[in-house]
C-alpha positions, -999 to 999 in steps of 0.1 A, spaced: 297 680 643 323 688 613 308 652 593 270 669 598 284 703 583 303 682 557 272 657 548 245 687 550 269 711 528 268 680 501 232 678 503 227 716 498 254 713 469 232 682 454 199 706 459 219 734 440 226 713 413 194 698 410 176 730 409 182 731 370 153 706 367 132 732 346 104 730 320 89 696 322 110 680 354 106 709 372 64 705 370 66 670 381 63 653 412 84 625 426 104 607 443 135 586 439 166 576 448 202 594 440 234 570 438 268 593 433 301 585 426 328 608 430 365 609 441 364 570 447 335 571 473 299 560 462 270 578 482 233 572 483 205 601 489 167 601 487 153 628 469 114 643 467 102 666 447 69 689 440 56 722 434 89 742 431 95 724 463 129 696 473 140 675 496 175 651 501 181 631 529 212 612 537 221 595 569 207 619 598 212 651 575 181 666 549 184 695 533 145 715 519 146 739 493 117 760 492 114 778 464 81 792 470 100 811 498 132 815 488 150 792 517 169 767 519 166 745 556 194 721 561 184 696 592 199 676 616 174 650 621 187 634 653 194 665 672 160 683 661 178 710 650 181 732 613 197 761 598 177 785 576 190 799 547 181 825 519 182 812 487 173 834 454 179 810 421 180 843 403 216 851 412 247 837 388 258 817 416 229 797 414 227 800 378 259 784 373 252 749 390 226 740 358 223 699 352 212 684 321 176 686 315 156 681 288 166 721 277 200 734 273 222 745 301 229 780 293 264 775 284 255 743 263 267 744 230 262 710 214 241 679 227 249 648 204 228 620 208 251 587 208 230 557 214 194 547 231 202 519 259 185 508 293 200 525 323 189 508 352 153 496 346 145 528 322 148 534 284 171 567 278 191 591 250 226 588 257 241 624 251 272 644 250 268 679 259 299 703 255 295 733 272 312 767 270 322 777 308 331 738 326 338 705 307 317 680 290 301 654 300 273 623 293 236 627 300 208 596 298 179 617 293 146 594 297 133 579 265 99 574 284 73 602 279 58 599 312 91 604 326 110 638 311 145 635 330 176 632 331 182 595 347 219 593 346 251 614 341 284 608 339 322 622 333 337 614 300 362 591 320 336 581 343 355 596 369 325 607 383 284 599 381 250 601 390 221 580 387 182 588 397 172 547 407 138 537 423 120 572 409 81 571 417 60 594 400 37 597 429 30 629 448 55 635 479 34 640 513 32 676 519 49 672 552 84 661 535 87 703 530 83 714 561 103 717 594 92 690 614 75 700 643 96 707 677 124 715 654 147 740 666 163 770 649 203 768 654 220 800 661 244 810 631 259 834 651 284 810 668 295 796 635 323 800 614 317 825 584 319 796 555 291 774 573 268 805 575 
């Protein structure tokens, strides 16, 4: 049970961050594959995304943010089971966990473009951003104007990154954000005050 909680608090933390695809990425819909590295471990996730609506799913875990209805749903796909959440992006907390996009963070205060180079099979920007409030960082924004993202990002000593790989600009089934049917509602009440 503690490596569901663990795996589903790192999807909703990957959701979180995420949510700061605004403007243009936010408006589109697709799909695509998420490869991290962090802290010596590499981690793969699928992502979906449409209508102000996401999805990640790694191993047996998802997490859905709806933000249509301002919840978050974190399942556990073999038991049939989820947790429901409220999730308001309007709050600094959620503020605070902005990605690169195509717009400024809203503690960015310089973006330097370095170099244009292929990142995986797609043309991108290679950026700096320095930022006021947490430390800088590289983005590969998407050269491609069908495709208005950021593809990669990465620490400045590469001790950590994050690629989108495999991204389809096809429309996610409707379905993907929504509890699945027979789905059961988990009782928070017997949980510890951090996992609630």
């Amino acid at each position: 049970m503690r490596k569901k909680v663990k795996i589903l608090m790192g999807l909703a933390t990957l959701v979180i961050c995420l949510l700061a695809l605004t403007g243009a990425a936010a408006a589109m819909s697709f799909s695509a594959e998420i490869v991290s590295y962090d802290a010596g471990e590499t981690t793969t996730a699928k992502f979906w995304m449409t209508d102000n609506k996401m999805r990640t799913e790694q191993d047996s875990m998802a997490t859905i943010l709806r933000m249509d209805k301002k919840l978050m749903w974190m399942l556990m796909l073999e038991d049939g089971m989820y947790m429901e959440y409220p999730f308001n992006p309007s709050t600094p907390k959620y503020q605070q966990s902005q990605v690169a996009t195509a717009e400024p963070a809203t503690d960015e205060t310089e973006r330097v473009w370095i170099l244009n180079e292929l990142v995986n099979t797609y043309r991108a920007d290679k950026y700096r951003v320095n930022y006021r409030n947490q430390p800088s960082h590289y983005i590969w924004m998407s050269a491609d104007p069908g495709l208005l993202m950021e593809v990669k990002s990465a620490a400045l000593d590469n001790s950590w990154w994050r690629e989108f790989r495999k991204i389809s600009l096809a429309a996610p089934a409707s379905a993907l954000f929504e509890i699945p049917p027979g789905f059961k509602k988990m009782d928070m009440q017997g949980l510890p005050n951090f996992m609630r």
